[in-house]
N, C-alpha and C positions, 0 to 999 in steps of 0.2 A: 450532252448535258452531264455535268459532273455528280457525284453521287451523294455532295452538300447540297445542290440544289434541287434534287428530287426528293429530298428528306421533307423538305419545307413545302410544304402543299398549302397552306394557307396564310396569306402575311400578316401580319397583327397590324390592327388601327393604328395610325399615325395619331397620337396624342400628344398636346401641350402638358407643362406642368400641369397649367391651374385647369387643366380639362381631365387629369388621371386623379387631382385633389377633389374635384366635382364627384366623379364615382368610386373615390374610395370605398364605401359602404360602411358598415359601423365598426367599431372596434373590437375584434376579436377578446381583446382584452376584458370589454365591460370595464375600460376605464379603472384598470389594475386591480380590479376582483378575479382575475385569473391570472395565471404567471405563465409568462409567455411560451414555456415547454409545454405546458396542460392546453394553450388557445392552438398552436400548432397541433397536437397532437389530433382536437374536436374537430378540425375544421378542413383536414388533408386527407380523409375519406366518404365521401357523401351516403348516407343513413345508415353511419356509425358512430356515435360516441366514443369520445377521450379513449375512457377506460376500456371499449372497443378494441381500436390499434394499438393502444395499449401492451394489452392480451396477445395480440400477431409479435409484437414488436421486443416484447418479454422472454415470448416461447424462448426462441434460441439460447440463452442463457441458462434452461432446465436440461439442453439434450447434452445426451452422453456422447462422446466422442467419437465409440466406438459406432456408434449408428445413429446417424443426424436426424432419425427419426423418431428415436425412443428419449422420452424423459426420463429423467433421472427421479422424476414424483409422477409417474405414470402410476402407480399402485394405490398414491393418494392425491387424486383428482379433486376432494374436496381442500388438504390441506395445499396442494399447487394455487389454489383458486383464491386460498385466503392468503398465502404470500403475496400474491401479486396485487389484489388490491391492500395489501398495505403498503409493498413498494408505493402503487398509485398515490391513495393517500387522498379520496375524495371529501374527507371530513376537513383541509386545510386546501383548498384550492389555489392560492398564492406558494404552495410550497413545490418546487420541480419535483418529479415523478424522483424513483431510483435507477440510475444508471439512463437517467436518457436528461438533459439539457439544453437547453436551446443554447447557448453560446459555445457547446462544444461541437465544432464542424463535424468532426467524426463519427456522433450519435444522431445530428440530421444525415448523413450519409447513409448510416444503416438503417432509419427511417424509410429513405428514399428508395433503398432496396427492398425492402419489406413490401412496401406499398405497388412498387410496381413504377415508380413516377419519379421524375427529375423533381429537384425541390430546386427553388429560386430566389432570394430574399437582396430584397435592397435597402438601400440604408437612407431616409429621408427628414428631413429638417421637419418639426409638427408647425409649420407656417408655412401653408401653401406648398411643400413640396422644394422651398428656396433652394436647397442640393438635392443631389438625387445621384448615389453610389452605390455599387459593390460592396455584401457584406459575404454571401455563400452565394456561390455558382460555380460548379461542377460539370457542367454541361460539358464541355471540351475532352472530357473522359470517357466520357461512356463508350463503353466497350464496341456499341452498338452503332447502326448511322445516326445522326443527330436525330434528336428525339422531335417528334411532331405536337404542335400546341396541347392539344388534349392529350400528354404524358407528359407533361409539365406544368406545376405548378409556381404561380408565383404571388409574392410577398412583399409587402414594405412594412419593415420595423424604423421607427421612428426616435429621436432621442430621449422623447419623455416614455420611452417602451410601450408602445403600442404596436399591435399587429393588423394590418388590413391586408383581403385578400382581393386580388385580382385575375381574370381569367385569361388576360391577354397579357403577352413579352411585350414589360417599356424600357425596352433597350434603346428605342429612339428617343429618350427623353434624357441619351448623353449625347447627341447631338446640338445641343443648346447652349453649351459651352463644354472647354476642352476638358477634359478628364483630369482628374488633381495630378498623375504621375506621367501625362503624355505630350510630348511637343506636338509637331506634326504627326496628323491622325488620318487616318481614312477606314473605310468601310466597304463590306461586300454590298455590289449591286446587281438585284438580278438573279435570275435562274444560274445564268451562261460563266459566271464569276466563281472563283474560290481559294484555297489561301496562298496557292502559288499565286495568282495576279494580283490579290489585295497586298501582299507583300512586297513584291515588283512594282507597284505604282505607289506606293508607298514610299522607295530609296529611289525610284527614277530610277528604276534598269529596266530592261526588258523582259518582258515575262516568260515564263518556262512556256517548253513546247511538251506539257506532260500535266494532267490532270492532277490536284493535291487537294482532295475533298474535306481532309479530313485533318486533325493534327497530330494522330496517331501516324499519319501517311505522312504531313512535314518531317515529321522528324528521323522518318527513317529514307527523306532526299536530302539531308543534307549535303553530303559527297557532291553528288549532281548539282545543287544549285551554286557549290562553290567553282567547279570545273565550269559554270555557265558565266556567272559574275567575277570570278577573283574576289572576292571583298567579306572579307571577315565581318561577320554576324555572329551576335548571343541574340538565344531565341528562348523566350519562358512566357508563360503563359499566367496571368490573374485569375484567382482561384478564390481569395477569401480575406477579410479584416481582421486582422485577430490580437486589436484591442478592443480590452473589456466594454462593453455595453453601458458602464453603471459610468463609465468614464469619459464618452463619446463625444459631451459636449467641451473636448478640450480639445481646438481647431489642432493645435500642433501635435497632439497623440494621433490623428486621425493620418496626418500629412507625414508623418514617420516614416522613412522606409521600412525599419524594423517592426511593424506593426502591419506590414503589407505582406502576403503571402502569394510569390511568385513560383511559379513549378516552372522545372528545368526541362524545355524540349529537346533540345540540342544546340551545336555550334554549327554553324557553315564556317567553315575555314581548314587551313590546310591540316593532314595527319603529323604528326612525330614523325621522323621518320625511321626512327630504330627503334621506336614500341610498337607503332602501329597506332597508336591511340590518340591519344587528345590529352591524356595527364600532363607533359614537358611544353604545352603549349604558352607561348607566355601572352596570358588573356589583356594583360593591362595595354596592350595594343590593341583591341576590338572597342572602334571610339562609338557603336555603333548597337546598341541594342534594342530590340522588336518588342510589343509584349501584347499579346490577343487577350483580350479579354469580349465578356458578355456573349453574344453567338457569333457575332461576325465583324465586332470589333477586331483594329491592329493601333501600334501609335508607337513613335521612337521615343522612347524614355526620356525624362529628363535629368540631369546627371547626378543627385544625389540617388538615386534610385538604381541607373545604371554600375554603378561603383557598389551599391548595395550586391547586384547579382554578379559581379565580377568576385565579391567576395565570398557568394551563397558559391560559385560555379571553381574557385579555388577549394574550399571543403568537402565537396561534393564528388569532383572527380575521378574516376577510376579510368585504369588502362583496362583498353578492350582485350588484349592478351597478357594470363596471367604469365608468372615470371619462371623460369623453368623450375623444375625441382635438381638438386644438389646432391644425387642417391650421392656419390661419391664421398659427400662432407658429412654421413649421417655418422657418429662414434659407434666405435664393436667393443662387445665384452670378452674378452680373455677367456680362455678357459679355467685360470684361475679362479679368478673374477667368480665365473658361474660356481664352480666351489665350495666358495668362502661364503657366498649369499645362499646356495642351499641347506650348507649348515647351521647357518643362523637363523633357516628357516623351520629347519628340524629341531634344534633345540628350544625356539620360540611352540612349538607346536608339542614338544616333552613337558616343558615347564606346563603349557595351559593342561593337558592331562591330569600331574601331580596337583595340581592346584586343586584346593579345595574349597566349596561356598560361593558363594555369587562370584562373576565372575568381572576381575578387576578393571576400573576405568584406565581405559590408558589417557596419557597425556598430552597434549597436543603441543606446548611451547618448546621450541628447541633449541632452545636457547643455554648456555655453556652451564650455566646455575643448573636448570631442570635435566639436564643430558645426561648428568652426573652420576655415576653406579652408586653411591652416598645417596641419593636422593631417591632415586628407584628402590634402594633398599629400605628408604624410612617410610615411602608411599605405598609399596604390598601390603596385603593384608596380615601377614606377621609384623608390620612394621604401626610406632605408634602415631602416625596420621594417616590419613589418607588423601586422596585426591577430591575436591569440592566438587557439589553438586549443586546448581540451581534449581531455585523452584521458587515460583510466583509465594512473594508475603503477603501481610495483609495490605500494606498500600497499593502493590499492583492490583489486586484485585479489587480495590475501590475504586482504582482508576478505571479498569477495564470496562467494571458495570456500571460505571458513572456514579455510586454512592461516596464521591471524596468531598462530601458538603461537610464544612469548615463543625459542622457539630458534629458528625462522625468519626470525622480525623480526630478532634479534639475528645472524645469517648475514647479512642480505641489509645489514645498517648495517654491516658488515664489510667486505661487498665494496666497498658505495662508499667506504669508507675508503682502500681499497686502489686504486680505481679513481683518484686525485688523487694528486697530486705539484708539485712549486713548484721554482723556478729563478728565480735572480735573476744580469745578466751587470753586469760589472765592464769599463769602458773609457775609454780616453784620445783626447784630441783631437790630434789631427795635423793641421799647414798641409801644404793641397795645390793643388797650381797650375793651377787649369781655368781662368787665362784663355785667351777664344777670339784664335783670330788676327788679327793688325791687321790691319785694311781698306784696306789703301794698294791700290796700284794692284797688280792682281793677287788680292789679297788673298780672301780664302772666310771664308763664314758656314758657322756650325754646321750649316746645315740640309744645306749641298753633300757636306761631309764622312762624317756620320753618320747616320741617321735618326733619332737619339734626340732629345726633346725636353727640353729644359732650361729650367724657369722661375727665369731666373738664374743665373749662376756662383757656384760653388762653393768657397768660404775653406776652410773645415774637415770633414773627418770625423772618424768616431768608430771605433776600432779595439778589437776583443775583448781586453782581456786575461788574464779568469778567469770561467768559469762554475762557478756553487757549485748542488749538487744538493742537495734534499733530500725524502726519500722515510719519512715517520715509521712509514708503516706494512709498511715492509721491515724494517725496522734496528729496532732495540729503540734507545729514547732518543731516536728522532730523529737519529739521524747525518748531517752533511753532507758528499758528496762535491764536490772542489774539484778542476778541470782550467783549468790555465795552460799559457801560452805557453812557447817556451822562450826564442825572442827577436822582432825586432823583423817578423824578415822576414815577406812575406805566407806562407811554405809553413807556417809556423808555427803563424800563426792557422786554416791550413784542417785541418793536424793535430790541433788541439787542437777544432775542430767535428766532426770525423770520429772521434774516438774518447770527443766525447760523445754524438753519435748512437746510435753502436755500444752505450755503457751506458744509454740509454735504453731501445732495446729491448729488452735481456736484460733489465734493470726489468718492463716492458712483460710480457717472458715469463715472469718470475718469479711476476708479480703474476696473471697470468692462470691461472697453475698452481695458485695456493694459491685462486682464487674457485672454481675448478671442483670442489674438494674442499667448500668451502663451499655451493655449488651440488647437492654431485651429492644429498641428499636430498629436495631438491624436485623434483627433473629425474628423481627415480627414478619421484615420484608422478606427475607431468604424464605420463611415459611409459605408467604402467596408465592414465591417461585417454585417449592417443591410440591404446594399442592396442585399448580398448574403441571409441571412435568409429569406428575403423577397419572393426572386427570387424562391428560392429552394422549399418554401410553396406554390407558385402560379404555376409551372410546377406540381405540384404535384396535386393539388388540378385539374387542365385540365385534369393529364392522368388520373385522376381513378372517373372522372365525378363528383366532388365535390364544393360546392360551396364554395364561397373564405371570408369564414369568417373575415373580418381586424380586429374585435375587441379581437377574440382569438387569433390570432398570432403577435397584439401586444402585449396584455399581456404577450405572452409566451417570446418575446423580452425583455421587462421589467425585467421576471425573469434570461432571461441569462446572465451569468457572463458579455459580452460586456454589455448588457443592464442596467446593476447594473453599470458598469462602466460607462456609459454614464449619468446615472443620480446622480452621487456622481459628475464627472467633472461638471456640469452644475450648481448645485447647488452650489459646490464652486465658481461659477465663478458669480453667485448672490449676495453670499453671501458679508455680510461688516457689521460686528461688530464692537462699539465705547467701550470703559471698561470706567470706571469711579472710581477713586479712594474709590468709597463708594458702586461697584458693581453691 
């Protein structure tokens, strides 16, 4: 007896459609008051609740790396407890959990490990059962002998999205007609059967004289079954549907090959014979592909599908022996070579020493413009740019926190409106007399008299005689204010800067008073964010006897996204730049 069919101890009810629609039972769903991640979840461990498995299904995601048994929120077991039910999310029951989905195979997978249990779901028309398909089924994988009824569950989701569950495999309920992707079909019968025969009476050859229980075990005869048959075989196995659910009622999405998800078991057919592999094999002569699906289904492909895995098994392929290595074609460096790079390395390593103050961003583009010893010299820190740095503005972080509603955007292009101002001054040239004193005998240079240095004497300056203000987003219209001289004297010109100083600031403070009103709706919200960070570090710090650091958990406020948020608002709301036609 082969080791397929001692797995199977018990054979499941032969049922009709309308006999498996008879005891479907009720809808896990509750008729889409539940969302079919949260009905799976309730219904796939007996007297446990959702948020139950959940819980198992979550852990993994808390543990450290380093030891698969320690949390990463082991220390706080009460706040582990509240992330995860809000991942869950019992207060919105139509809303899928965090990180687990019913349409994503791979999250029912890690389900199915979790739990202990093969998961099963099939895909059924909500009238009578009229189709009845493969959505998830993994069975063919497990690591293990094929798994026994009670380690399997199964399912039928439906296209109006409902979940029923069932206790017994209706894999017999594709024997009713042929399967949407299969011509000729057959199945395992029997204890004494397994996938070496169902395969063989399948193409009309003769069966192996060698037990193939399993399709872990097919795929590693294939050699043997080709040395038995001659006759080139692709062999893949039906695993999963992986169009979307919300779409299902489109017959043709469903009948897609690219919407059908085939795993690659292997080739029966001949090796390369100068790689040893199967890469150089030319597949588009294998007229002939297999494909197992359900527990004990096989069926020959029908040809859009078959052309489908000839093109999944052209991508997919690798040579079994990799390709030699080439020590001989590897480049050497010179002794030169090594040289010339060490003192580039040494004198890179003098300069960072001599360097003084933070220490310089290097540049990453290498381009002929940035490589440039001109540009290097104008991007150090003696030089007058530097190299640019980002950091999150105030739009990212409205995006980030999700506060970018159309009246926050529009506050905060307000204030910078108001934050700018422009001045342009109006002046006349005046002769004045710096020359220095003759050098006759006696005579002194500038440097005896003054300490100031003079590169050349001085003909002309330039005297204020009117500064025009304007500030468009004070004044409706744009209004300019104009302050002039009254005459020529200097006490004049220093009147007329001091008493545009003076309207500057009151600007300054004008402008500052109407952003804080603009401001103060976000400044209300970032406030419930710093007094919940606040909150949440000080109950913390009491239950686990620690003392209540303010200066670390400001800082650590600072760097949180709200915190960066509140210090870009704030500063904007300081801010008030004047431009001046001359920069």
């Amino acid at each position: 007896m082969s080791t397929f069919g001692q797995a199977r101890l018990v054979d499941p009810p032969i049922w009709t459609k309308e006999q498996a629609w008879e005891r479907r039972g009720s809808d896990l769903t509750q008729n889409g008051k539940l969302s079919l991640s949260k009905a799976l979840l309730g219904s796939c461990c007996l007297g446990k609740t959702g948020e139950d498995v959940y819980s198992s299904y979550f852990r993994p995601f808390t543990l450290v790396d380093a030891d698969a048994n320690l949390s990463c929120l082991k220390s706080r077991p009460d706040q582990e407890r509240k992330i995860r039910n809000t991942m869950y999310n019992i207060r919105e029951p139509t809303k899928d959990p965090g990180y687990f989905t019913f349409s994503s195979h791979a999250d029912v997978n890690r389900l199915a490990k979790v739990i202990g249990k093969e998961i099963v779901i099939y895909l059924a028309h909500d009238r009578q059962f009229q189709f009845f398909e493969i959505y998830h089924d993994f069975r063919g994988f497990s690591q293990e002998q094929q798994p026994r009824p009670a380690e399997t569950l199964y399912y039928v989701v439906t296209l109006e999205r409902k979940l029923f569950k069932f206790w017994w495999s209706l894999d017999n309920l594709f024997e009713a007609s042929p399967y949407f992707f299969g011509l000729a079909r057959t199945r395992i019968y029997g204890s004494r059967e397994d996938y070496g025969i169902i395969l063989a009476r399948l193409l009309n050859l003769p069966a192996p004289g060698f037990a193939i229980g399993t399709l872990l075990e097919l795929a590693f005869c294939t050699d043997r079954l080709y040395q038995l048959w001659q006759k080139k075989i692709l062999l893949v196995n039906f695993c999963k549907s992986t169009f979307n659910q919300r779409e299902s009622k489109n017959a043709s999405r469903r009948f897609h090959p690219r919407f059908s998800s085939f795993f690659n078991l292997g080739i029966v057919g001949p090796k390369s014979a100068d790689s040893g592999g199967v890469g150089d094999l030319d597949l588009d002569t294998f007229d002939t592909a297999v494909c197992f699906y359900a527990e004990t289904f096989a069926c020959v492909l029908k040809e859009p599908y078959r052309l489908a895995v000839i093109e999944q098994y052209k991508q997919s392929s690798r040579r079994d022996k990799p390709s030699h290595n080439d020590f001989a074609g590897i480049p050497t460096v010179t002794l030169e070579e090594q040289r010339v790079a060490l003192a580039l390395a040494e004198a890179k390593k003098s300069a960072k020493k001599r360097r003084r103050g933070p220490e310089r961003k290097e540049k990453i583009c290498e381009c002929n413009l940035c490589s440039a010893d001109t540009f290097s010299a104008n991007m150090e820190n003696a030089g007058p740019e530097r190299l640019c740095s980002y950091f999150l503005d105030l739009s990212d972080l409205l995006k980030l926190l999700g506060l970018d509603s159309p009246d926050n955007v529009a506050a905060v292009e307000r204030m910078c409106e108001l934050s700018v101002a422009s001045m342009d001054i109006e002046s006349m040239t005046v002769q004045v007399d710096l020359e220095p004193p003759v050098k006759e005998v006696g005579g002194l240079a500038y440097g005896t008299v003054d300490s100031a240095s003079l590169e050349g004497h001085l003909k002309k300056v330039q005297k204020p005689l009117m500064i025009a203000h304007m500030d468009e987003t004070l004044k409706a219209g744009g209004d300019v204010t104009v302050f002039q001289i009254e005459s020529d004297a200097e006490e004049s010109i220093y009147k007329m800067m001091r008493e545009y100083w003076a309207f500057v600031k009151s600007q300054q403070w004008e402008a500052i008073k109407q952003k804080r009103e603009l401001a103060a709706p976000l400044l209300a919200v970032l406030q419930d964010y710093k007094t919940v960070h606040f909150e949440v570090y000080f109950e913390w710090c009491r239950d686990n006897n620690q003392e209540y650091d303010r200066t670390s958990i400001s800082g650590a406020w600072r760097a949180s996204l709200p915190g960066q948020l509140e210090k870009r608002l704030l500063k904007l709301v300081s801010d008030y730049t004047v431009f001046s036609f001359y920069g």
